[in-house]
N, C-alpha and C positions, 0 to 999 in steps of 0.2 A: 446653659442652653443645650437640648437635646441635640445628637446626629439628625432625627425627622427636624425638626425645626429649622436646623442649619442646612439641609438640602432644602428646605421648601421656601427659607431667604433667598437662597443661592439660584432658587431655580433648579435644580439638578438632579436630573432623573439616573438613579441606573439603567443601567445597558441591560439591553433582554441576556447576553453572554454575562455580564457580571449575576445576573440574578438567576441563570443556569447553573453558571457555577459554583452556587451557593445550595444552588438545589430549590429554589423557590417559583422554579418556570420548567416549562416542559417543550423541545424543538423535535419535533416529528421530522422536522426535516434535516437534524442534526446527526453526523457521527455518535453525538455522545447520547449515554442512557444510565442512568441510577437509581434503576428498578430492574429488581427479579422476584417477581411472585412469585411463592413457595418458599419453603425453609428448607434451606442447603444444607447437607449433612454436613456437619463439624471436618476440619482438615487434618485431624489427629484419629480420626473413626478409620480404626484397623481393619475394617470391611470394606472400602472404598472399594479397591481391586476387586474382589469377588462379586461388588454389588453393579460395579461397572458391566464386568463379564457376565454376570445372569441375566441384566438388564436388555443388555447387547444380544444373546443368544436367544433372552425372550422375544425382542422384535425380528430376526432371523435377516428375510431378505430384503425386508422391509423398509430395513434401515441402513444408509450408507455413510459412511462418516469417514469425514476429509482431514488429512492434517497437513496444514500449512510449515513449511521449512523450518521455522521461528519458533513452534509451538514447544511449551515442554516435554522430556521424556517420558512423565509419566502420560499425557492426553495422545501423542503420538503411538504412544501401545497398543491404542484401541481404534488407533486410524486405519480404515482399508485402504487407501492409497495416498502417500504425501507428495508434496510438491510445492509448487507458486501457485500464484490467485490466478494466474490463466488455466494453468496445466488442470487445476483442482476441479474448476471451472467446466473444465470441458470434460472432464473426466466425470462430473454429475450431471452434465447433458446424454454421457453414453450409456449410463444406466436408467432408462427408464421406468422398469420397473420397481425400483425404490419409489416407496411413499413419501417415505422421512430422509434426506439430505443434511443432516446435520454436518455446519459447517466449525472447523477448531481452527479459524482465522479470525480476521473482522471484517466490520461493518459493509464496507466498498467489495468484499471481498463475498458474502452471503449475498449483495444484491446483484454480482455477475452473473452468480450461480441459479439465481432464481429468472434470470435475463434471460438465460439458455438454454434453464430446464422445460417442461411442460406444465401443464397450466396444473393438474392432477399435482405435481409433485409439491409438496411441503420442504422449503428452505426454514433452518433451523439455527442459529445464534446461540450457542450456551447462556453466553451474558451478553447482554444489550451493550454493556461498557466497554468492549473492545473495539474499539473505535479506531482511526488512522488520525495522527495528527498533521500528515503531510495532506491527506483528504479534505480535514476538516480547512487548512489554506485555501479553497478556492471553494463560493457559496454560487449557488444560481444566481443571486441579485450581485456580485461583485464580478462574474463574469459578462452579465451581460450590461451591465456600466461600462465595462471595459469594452464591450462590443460597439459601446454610443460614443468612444472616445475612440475609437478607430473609425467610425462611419465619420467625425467630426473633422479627423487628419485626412477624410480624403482616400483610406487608404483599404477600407473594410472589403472593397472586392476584388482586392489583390489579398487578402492574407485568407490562410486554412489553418483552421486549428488543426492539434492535432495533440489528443490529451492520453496522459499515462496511463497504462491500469488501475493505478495507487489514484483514483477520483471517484467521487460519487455518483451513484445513477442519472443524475442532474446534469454533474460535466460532463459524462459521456451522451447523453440525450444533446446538450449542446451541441456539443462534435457532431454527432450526429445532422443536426437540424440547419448547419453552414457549413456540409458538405466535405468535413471532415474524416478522421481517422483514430483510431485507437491503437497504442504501442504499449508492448514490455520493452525489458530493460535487453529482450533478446534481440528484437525485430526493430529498436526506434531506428536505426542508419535505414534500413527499408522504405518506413513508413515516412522519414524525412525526405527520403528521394521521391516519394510517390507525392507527396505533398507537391512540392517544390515543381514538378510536373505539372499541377493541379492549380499554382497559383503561384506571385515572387515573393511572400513571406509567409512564415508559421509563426503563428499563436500556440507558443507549448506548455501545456496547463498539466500537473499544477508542482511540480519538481526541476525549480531552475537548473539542478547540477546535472542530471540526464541530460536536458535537453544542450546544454552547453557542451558538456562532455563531447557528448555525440555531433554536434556540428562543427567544434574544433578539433575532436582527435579524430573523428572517423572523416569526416567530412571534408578537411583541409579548409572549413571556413576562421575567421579572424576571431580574437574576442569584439572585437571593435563590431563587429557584424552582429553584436548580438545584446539587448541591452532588456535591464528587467523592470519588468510591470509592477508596481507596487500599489494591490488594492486599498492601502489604507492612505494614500495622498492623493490627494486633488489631481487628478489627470494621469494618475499610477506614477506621480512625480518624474514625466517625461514632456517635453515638451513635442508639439505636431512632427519640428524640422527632425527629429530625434529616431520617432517614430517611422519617418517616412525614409531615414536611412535604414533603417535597419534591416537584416534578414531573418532574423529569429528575435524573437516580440516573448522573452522567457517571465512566465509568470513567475514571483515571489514564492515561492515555500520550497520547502525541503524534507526530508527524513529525519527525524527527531536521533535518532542514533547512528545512521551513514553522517548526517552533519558532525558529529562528535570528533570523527578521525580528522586531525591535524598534520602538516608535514611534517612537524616535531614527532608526529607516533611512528613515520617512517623513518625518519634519521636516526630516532633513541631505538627501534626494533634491529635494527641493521648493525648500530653498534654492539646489542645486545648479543646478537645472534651472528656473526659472521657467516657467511653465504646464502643467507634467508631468502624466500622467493617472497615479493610481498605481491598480495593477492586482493584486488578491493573491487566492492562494489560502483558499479559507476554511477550511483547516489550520494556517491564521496564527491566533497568539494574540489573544482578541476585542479588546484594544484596536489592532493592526493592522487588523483589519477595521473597527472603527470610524473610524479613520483615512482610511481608504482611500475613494478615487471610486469603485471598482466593485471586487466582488468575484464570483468564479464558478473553476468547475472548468477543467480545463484543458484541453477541450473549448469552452467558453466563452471562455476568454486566447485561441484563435486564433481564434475565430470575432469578437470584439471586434476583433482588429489586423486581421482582414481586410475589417471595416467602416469602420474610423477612414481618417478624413479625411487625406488627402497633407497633409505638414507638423507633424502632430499628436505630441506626447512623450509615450512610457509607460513606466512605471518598472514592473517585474513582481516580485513577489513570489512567483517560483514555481521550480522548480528550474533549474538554470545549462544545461544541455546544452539544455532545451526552448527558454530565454531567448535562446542566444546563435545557434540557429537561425531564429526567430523576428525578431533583430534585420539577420540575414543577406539571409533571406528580404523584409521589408516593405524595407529601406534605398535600392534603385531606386524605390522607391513614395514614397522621402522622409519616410518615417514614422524619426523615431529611437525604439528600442527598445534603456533599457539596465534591467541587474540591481537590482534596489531596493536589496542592502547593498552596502558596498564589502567585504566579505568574500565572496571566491569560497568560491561550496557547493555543489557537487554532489552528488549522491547518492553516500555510499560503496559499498555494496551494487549498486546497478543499475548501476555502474560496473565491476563485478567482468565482467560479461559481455561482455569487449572480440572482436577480431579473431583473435586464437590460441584461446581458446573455441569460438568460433561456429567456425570450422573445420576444427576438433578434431573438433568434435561431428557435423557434415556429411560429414567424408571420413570415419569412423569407421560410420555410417549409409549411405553410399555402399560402404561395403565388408560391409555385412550385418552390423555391429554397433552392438545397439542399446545406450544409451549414458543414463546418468544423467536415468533413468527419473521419471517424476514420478505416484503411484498413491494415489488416495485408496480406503478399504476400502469396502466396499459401504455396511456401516449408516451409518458418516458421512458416505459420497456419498447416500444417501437421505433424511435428515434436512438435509443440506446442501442439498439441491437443492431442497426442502419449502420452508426460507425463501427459496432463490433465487425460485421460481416465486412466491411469494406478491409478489415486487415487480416481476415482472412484469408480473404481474395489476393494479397501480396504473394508476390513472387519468391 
């Protein structure tokens, strides 16, 4: 008997996601993407660098190009200002006169950027496939199930969401549309305080470990106070009474490489290293952050190593590409700066946007073709931009 035979006994469809990721379906409304029209120069073509650079000088002012903290050393070269998906973000809203924004992040991270910019400007993706997998955890139709499973406990006009950076145009247009807020990893104690003013629970979409973090270490609230939503079971596997204790309603996902860091990586670094500072992202799971001497964003990880005292050891819990430029950078200064696990992890996804990419996407732009466009639709850029603005408005 064939596999078609035995699914069509069986009854048994694939799943649109199984049949994505085989490649046989296409989600416009998905992080992920496995198409790049044009043929990328080879990764061994010893031109790369000079083709990037003529490319780059051929569009002149034309062209702004952002590099995300995570990105590698070579795509960073050619970045005019690096940063996070906020900083990046607003930093291609104050150029307006760039035509071309090309973005060297991903997915959630180009539709900020086009959230903010003007209607004139062109947001740019090298590859479609740099995607967030912490993004791709929470979909339009799973949050707003979860929004009919809260109106059902009773409780939907007592709670404010209030969703990460790290979401798609979707959850932030959500946020938006029930009167919510938007946080990084700089400003969420803020945004949870302004919430919590605003209503008696947060729905915090879509990085359970932030929002935990932040309401037990920053907050002085309980774990007990806080319980997670699980879009793939029947009622996010909570029940009503469950729900209506809670104070923080923490949606299921996380960061594919902040999840990685275990308490074992703090104990085994410590022994490693005698006097280590360990330094982690607060996308680390809360007993790493409990763990840990200091925690903060990754704005914060360099602005700490560029404080720390010549001689001083830091072990970083935060992604490999930012770590291993950070250990490059302080190592004249005599600071040692190494990885918290002994398991290399870099970002899969922000990885995807190497040197054949980024100059793909530049001479293709340079020759009046514009190229793997990045467009959020009006209603969700104005419902998105509703809760952007509202965390700007933060004290």
């Amino acid at each position: 008997m064939t596999t078609a035979q035995t699914r069509q006994d069986l009854d048994v469809q694939p799943t649109p996601l199984a049949l994505l990721l085989l490649g046989r379906e296409a989600d416009p409304k998905s992080e992920r993407g496995v198409e790049c029209p044009g043929d990328l120069p080879s990764p061994s073509d010893p031109d790369l660098v000079e083709r990037a650079r003529a490319a780059k000088e051929k569009l002149g002012d034309k062209v702004f190009i952002l590099g995300h903290h995570y990105q590698r050393d070579e795509v960073i070269e050619f970045a005019d200002v690096t940063g996070d998906s906020f900083k990046l973000a607003r930093d291609a809203a104050a150029k307006p006169e760039a035509e071309y924004i090309v973005f060297c992040g991903v997915h959630f991270m180009a539709e900020s950027a086009d959230i903010l910019t003007t209607d004139d400007q062109k947001v740019v993706l090298p590859d479609l496939a740099a995607g967030c997998s912490m993004a791709d955890m929470a979909t339009a139709e799973q949050v707003a199930e979860c929004w009919d499973v809260l109106t059902e406990a009773g409780i939907a006009q007592q709670v404010v969401p209030v969703s990460y950076m790290n979401s798609s145009a979707d959850i932030k247009a959500f946020t938006g549309k029930h009167g919510g807020t938007i946080c990084t990893s700089s400003n969420a104690k803020k945004a949870l305080e302004w919430a919590f003013e605003q209503g008696e629970k947060v729905l915090f979409l879509p990085d359970q470990h932030l929002g935990r973090n932040t309401a037990v270490r920053d907050m002085g609230m309980s774990l007990d106070d806080c319980v997670v939503y699980n879009p793939h079971k029947p009622n996010g596997g909570l029940t009503a009474e469950e729900l209506r204790a809670a104070k923080m309603i923490l949606w299921r996902g996380h960061c594919s490489v902040h999840g990685r860091f275990s308490l074992d990586s703090v104990n085994d670094v410590r022994e490693r290293i005698p006097g280590v500072n360990v330094l982690v992202h607060p996308e680390c799971k809360h007993e790493v952050v409990a763990a840990a001497d200091y925690v903060g964003s990754t704005e914060y990880i360099i602005k700490a190593l560029e404080a720390a005292p010549a001689g001083s050891k830091w072990a970083i819990g935060t992604e490999l590409n930012l770590v291993k430029r950070l250990a490059n950078r302080f190592a004249p200064e005599g600071k040692e700066v190494v990885f918290l696990d002994r398991t290399v992890c870099f970002c899969s996804t922000m990885n995807r946007i190497d040197l054949p990419h980024l100059v793909w996407a530049l001479e293709s732009l340079a020759e009046g073709n514009l190229v793997n466009q990045i467009q959020v639709d009006k209603e969700t850029e104005s419902f998105a931009k509703l809760a952007l603005e509202r965390m700007l408005a933060l004290p």
